[in-house]
C-alpha positions as CSV (number, residue, x, y, z in Angstrom):
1,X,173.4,70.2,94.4
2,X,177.1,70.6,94.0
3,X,176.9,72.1,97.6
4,X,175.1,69.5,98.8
5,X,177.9,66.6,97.5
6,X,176.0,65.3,95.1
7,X,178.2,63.7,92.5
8,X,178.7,65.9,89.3
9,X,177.8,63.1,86.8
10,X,174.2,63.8,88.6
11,X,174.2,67.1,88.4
12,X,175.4,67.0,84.4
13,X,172.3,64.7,83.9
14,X,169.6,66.3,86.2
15,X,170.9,70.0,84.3
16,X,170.7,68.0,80.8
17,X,174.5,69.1,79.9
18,X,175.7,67.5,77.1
19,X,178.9,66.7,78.9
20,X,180.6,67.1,82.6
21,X,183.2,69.4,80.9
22,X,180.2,71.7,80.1
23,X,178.7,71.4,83.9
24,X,182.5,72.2,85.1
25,X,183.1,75.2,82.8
26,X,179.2,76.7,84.2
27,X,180.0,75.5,88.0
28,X,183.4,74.9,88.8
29,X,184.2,77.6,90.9
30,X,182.0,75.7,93.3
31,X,183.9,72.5,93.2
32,X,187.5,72.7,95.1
33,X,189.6,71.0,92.6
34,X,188.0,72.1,89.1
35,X,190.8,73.4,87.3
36,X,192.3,69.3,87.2
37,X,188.9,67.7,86.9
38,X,187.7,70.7,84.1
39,X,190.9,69.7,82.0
40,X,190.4,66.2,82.6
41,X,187.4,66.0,81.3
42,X,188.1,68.6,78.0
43,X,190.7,66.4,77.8
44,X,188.5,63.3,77.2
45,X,186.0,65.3,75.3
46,X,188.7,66.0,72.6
47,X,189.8,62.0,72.5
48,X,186.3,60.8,72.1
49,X,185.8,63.3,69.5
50,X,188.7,62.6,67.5
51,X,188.3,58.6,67.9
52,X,184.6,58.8,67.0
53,X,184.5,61.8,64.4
54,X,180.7,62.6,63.9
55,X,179.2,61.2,66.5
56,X,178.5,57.8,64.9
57,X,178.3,54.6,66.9
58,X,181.8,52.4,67.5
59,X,179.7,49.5,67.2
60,X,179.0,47.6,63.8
61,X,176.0,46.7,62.8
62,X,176.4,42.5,62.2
């Protein structure tokens, strides 16, 4: 797929990755600027984690 240009939010999903960063760490060798877009993403993993610790929903309930 990644060969074949389809986008790598696609591939995440169609491979059932929990997140792009885990699709680039598995397949970035294939993509020609994975190093930025791997640390990007980790990057982005780590904020979301630390602004939503344990997964729970940023929405109240009313």
């Amino acid at each position: 797929m990644i060969s074949s240009r389809v986008p790598l939010a696609v591939v995440s999903t169609t491979l059932r990755h929990s997140t792009l960063a885990t699709t680039v760490n598995l397949y970035g060798h294939l993509l020609p600027h994975a190093a930025a877009i791997g640390t990007a993403l980790e990057r982005a993993d780590r904020k979301h984690a630390t602004a939503n610790p344990g997964g729970q929903s940023e929405k109240r309930a009313a």
